[in-house]
PLY file of the C-alpha trace (Angstrom):
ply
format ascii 1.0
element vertex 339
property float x
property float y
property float z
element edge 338
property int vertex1
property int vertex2
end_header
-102.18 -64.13 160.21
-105.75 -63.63 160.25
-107.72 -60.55 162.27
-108.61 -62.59 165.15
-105.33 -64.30 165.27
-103.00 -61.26 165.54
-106.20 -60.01 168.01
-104.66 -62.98 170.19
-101.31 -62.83 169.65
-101.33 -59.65 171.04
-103.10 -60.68 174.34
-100.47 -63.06 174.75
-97.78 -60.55 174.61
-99.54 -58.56 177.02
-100.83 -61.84 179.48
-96.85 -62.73 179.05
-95.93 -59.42 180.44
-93.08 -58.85 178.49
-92.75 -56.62 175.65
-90.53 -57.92 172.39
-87.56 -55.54 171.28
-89.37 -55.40 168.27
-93.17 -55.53 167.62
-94.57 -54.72 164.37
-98.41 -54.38 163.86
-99.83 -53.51 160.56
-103.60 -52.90 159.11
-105.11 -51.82 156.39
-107.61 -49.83 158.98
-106.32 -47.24 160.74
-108.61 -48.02 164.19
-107.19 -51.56 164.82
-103.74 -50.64 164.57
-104.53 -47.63 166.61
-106.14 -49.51 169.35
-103.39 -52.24 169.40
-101.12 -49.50 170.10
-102.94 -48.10 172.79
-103.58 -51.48 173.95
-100.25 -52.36 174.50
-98.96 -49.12 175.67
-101.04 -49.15 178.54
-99.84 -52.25 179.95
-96.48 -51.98 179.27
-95.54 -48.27 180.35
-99.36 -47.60 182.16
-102.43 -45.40 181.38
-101.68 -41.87 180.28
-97.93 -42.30 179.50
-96.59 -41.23 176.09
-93.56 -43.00 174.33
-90.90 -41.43 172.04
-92.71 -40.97 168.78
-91.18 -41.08 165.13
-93.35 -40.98 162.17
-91.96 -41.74 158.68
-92.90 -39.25 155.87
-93.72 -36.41 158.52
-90.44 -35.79 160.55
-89.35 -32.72 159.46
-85.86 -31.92 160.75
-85.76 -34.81 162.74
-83.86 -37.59 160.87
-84.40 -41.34 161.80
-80.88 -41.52 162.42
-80.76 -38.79 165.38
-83.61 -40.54 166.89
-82.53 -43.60 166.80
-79.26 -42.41 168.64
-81.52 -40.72 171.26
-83.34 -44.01 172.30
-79.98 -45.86 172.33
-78.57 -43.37 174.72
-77.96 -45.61 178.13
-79.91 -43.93 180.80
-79.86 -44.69 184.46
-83.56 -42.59 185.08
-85.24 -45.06 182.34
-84.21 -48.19 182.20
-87.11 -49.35 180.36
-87.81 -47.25 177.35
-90.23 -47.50 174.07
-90.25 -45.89 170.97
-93.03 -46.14 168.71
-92.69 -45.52 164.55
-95.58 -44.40 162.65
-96.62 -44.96 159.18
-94.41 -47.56 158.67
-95.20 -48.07 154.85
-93.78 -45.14 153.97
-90.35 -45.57 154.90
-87.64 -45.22 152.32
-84.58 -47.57 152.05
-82.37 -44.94 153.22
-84.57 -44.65 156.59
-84.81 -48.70 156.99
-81.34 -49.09 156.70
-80.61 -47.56 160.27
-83.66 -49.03 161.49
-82.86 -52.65 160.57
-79.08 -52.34 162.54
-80.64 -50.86 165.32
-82.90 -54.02 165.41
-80.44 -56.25 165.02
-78.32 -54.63 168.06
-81.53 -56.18 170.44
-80.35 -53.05 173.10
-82.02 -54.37 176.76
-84.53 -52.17 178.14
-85.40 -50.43 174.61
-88.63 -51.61 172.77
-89.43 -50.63 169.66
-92.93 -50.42 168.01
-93.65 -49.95 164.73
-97.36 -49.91 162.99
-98.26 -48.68 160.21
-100.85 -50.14 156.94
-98.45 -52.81 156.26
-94.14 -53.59 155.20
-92.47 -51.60 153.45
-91.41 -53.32 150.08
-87.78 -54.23 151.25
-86.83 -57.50 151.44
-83.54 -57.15 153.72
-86.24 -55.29 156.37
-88.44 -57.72 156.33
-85.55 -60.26 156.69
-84.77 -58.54 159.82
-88.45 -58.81 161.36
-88.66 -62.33 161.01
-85.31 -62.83 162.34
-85.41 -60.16 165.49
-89.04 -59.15 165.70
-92.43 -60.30 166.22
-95.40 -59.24 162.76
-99.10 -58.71 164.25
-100.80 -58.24 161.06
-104.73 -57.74 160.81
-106.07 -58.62 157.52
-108.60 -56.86 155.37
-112.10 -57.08 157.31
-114.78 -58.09 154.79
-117.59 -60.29 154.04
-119.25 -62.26 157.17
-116.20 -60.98 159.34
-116.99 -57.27 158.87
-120.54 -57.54 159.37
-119.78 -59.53 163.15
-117.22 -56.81 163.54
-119.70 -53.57 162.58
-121.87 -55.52 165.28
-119.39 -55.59 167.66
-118.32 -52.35 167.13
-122.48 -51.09 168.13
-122.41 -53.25 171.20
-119.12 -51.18 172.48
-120.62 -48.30 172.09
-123.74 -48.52 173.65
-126.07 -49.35 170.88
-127.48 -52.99 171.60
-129.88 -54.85 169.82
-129.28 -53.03 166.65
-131.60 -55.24 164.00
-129.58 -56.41 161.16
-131.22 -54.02 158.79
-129.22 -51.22 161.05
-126.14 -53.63 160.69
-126.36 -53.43 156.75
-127.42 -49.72 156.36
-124.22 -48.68 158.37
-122.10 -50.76 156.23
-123.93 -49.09 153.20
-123.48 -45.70 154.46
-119.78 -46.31 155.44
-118.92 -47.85 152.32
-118.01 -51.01 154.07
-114.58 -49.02 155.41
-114.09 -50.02 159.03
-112.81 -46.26 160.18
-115.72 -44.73 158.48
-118.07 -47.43 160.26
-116.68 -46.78 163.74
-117.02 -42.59 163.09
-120.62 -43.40 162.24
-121.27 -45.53 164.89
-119.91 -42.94 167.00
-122.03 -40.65 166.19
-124.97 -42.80 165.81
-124.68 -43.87 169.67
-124.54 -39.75 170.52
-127.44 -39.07 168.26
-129.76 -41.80 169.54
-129.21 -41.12 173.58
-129.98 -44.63 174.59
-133.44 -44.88 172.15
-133.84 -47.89 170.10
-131.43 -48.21 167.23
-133.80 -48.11 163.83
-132.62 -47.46 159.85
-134.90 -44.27 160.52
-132.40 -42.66 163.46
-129.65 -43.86 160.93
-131.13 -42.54 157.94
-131.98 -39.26 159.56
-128.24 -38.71 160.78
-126.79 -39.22 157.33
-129.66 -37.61 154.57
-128.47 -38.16 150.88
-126.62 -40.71 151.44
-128.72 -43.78 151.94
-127.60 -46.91 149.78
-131.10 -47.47 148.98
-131.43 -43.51 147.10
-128.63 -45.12 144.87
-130.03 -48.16 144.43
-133.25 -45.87 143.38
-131.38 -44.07 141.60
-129.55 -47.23 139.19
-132.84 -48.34 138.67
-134.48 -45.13 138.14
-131.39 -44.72 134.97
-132.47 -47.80 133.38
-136.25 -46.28 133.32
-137.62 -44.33 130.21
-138.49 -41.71 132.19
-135.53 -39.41 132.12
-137.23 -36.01 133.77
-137.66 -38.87 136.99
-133.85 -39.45 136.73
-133.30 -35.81 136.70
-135.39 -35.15 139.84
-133.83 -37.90 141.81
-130.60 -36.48 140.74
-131.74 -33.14 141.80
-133.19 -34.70 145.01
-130.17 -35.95 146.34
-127.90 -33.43 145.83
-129.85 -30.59 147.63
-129.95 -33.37 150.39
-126.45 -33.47 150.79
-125.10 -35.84 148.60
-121.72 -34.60 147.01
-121.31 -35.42 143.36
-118.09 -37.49 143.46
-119.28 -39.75 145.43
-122.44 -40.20 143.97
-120.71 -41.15 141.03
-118.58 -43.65 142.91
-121.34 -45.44 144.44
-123.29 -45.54 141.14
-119.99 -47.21 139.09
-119.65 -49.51 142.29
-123.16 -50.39 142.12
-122.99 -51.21 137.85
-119.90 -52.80 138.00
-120.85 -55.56 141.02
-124.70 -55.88 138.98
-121.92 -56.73 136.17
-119.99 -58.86 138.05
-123.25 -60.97 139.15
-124.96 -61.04 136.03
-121.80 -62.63 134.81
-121.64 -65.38 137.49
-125.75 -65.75 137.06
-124.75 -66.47 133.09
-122.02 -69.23 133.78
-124.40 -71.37 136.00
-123.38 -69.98 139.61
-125.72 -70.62 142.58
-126.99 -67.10 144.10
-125.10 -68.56 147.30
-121.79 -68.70 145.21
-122.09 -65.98 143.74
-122.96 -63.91 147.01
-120.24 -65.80 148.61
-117.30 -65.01 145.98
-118.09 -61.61 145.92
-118.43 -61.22 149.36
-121.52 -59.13 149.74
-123.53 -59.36 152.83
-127.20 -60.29 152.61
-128.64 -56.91 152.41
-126.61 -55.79 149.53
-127.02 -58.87 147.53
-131.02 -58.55 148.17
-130.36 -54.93 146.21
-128.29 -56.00 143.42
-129.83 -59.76 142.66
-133.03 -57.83 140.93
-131.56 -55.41 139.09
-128.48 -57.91 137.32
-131.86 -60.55 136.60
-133.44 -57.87 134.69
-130.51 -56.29 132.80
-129.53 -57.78 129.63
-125.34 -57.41 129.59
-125.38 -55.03 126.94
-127.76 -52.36 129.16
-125.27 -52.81 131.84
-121.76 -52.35 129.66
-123.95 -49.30 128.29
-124.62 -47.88 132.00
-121.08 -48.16 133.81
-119.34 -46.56 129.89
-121.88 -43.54 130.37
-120.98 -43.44 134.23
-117.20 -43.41 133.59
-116.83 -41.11 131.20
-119.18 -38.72 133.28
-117.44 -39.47 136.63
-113.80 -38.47 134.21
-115.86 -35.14 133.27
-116.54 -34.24 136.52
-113.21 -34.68 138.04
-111.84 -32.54 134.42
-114.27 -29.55 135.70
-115.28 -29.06 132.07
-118.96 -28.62 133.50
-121.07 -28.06 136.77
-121.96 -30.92 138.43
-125.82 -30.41 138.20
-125.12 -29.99 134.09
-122.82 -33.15 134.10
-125.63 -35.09 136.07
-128.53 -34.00 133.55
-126.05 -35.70 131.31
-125.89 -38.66 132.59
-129.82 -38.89 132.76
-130.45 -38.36 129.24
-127.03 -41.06 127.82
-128.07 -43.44 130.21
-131.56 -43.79 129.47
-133.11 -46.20 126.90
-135.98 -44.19 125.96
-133.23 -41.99 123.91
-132.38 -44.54 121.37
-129.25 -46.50 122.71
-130.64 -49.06 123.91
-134.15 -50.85 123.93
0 1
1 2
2 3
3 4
4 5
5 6
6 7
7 8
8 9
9 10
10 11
11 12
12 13
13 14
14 15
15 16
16 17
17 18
18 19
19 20
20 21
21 22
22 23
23 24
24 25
25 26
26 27
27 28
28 29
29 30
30 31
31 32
32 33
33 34
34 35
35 36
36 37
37 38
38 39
39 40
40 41
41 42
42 43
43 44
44 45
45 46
46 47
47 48
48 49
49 50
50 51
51 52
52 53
53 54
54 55
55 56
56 57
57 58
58 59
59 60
60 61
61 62
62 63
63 64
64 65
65 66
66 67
67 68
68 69
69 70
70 71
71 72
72 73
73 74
74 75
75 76
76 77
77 78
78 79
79 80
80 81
81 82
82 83
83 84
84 85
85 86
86 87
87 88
88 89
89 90
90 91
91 92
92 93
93 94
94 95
95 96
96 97
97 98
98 99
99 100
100 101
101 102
102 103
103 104
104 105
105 106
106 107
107 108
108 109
109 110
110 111
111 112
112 113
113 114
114 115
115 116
116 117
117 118
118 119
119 120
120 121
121 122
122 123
123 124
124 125
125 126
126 127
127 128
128 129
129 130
130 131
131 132
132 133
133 134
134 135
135 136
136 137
137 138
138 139
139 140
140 141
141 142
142 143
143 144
144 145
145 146
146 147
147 148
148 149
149 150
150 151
151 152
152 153
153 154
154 155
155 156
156 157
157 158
158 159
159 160
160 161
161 162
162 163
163 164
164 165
165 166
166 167
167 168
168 169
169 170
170 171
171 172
172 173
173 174
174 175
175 176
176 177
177 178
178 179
179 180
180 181
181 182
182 183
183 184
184 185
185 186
186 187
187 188
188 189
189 190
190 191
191 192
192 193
193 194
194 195
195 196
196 197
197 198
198 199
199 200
200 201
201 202
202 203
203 204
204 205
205 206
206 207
207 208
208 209
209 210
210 211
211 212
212 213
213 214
214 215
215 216
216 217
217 218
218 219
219 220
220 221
221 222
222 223
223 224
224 225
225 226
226 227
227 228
228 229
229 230
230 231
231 232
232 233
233 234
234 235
235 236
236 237
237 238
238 239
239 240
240 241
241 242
242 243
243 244
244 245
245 246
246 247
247 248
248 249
249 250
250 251
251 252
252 253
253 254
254 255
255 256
256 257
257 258
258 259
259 260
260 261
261 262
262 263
263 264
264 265
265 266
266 267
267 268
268 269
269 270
270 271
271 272
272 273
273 274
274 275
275 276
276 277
277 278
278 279
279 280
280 281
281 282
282 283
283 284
284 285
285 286
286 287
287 288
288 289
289 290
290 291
291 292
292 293
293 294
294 295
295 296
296 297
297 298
298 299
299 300
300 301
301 302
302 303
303 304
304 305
305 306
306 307
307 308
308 309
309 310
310 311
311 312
312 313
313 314
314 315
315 316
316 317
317 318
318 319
319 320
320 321
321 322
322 323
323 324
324 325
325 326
326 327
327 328
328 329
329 330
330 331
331 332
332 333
333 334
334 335
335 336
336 337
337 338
């Protein structure tokens, strides 16, 4: 089921006005599935009103098993009761065993809801959902879709007209993660206080960590300058950029200029390629250069040298700043690996 298909499944549910026994609704992203609760919850039970709550992994004393009992229990001052269980992925067989005969018992007047990133990996549960329940499951936002969604996601909160160079730069800065992109956008529409929405306002919000400085910075690492490298490195970090994720972005950034530079080599159109590796138009703008230029071996060179540094600096064995100068002088040609 795609994203905008369990989007309307779920307004049927609600336009039906009738709740399933069962209703499961997974994501991978923590604010759809969080929103489809609160969604339904309001029109089933009304605004405000809190149902029974079980989350798997984080019960403590309470056992699944007790609760389930307690939401079983006829009662003549609640008729109509719901129960929702959280985290649903990380139940164990010995807590979905319980569950799944409670589902099958379909008690009138007791609703269950379950959400969580996805199934559990049981195949006698998910048996039982198919057979007694109703699966909502929002797919992976990416590509096209995420970029209408980011969009969206502006327009709700207050920020219209956003150019699509602000549309790209909070993907960038959110790493494309739809949780992190609605935080940001949160605080984007706070920080601008109904002014225009620019990349400048957006930049200015989150210093050091601007796409484009890593971009810079890829480029800057394939230079034969290496005291440049070293001041960009420098640069960033006493902007705010933390070192693990610095590295992160960097290896993302070699290993998708791989990835095209590969699919540039075998005859792919630029439309293909940007199209099977789902990038938006921005991105691919950043990365199309830089894979042109590179011969394969100056690339293999550049993500080796960032993994083994990005495995130092999660051992500890040096300070980040130390690890980083590193990187500046193994990565750059000038120093005899490559020419």
């Amino acid at each position: 089921m795609r994203a905008s298909s369990a989007a309307v499944r779920l307004k049927e549910i609600v336009s039906g006005k009738v709740c399933p026994l069962c209703l499961v609704v997974t994501s991978p992203d923590r604010v759809r599935r969080e929103r489809a609760l609160v969604y339904l919850l309001n029109h089933f039970i009304g605004k405000g009103s809190r149902a029974s709550t079980f989350s798997f992994g984080e019960q403590g004393r309470l056992t699944i098993s007790s609760f389930l009992n307690d939401i079983g229990e006829p009662s003549l001052f609640e008729p109509v009761r719901f129960a929702v269980f959280r985290s649903l992925e990380k139940a164990k067989v010995i807590d979905l065993e319980p569950l799944s005969a409670f589902i099958a018992r379909q008690i009138k007047g007791v609703h269950l809801i379950l959400i969580g990133d996805g199934l559990p990996n049981s195949p006698n549960f998910k048996k039982e959902i198919a057979k007694f329940g109703i699966h909502c499951a929002f797919e992976e936002l990416k590509g096209a879709e995420l970029s209408r969604w980011t969009e969206k996601e502006l327009r709700q909160s207050g920020v219209e007209d956003a150019p699509d160079q602000v549309v790209e730069l909070v993907l960038s800065l959110a790493t494309e993660d739809p949780d992190d992109i609605t935080h940001l956008i949160e605080k984007f529409s706070l920080y601008l206080n109904g002014d225009p929405p620019t990349t400048v306002a957006l930049s200015a919000l989150e210093p050091g960590r601007s796409i484009a400085s890593d971009f810079t910075l890829a480029d800057s690492l394939l230079g034969s300058k290496r005291i440049q490298t070293e001041v960009l490195l420098h640069q960033l970090l006493n902007q705010g950029s933390v070192p693990m994720m610095l590295m992160g972005l960097l290896t993302k950034t070699f290993v998708t200029i791989f990835r095209i530079r590969t699919l540039l080599d075998r005859g792919f159109s630029q439309q293909d390629i940007r199209n099977d590796l789902a990038l938006t138009p921005w991105l691919f703008t950043k990365y199309l250069p830089l894979a042109k230029r590179l011969s394969m071996a100056q690339i293999e060179h550049c993500t080796e040298v960032l993994l083994k540094t990005d495995f130092r600096l999660k051992d500890r064995s040096l300070g980040p700043a130390a690890l980083l100068s590193s990187l500046a002088y193994n990565a750059t040609p000038s120093n005899g690996r490559l020419r």
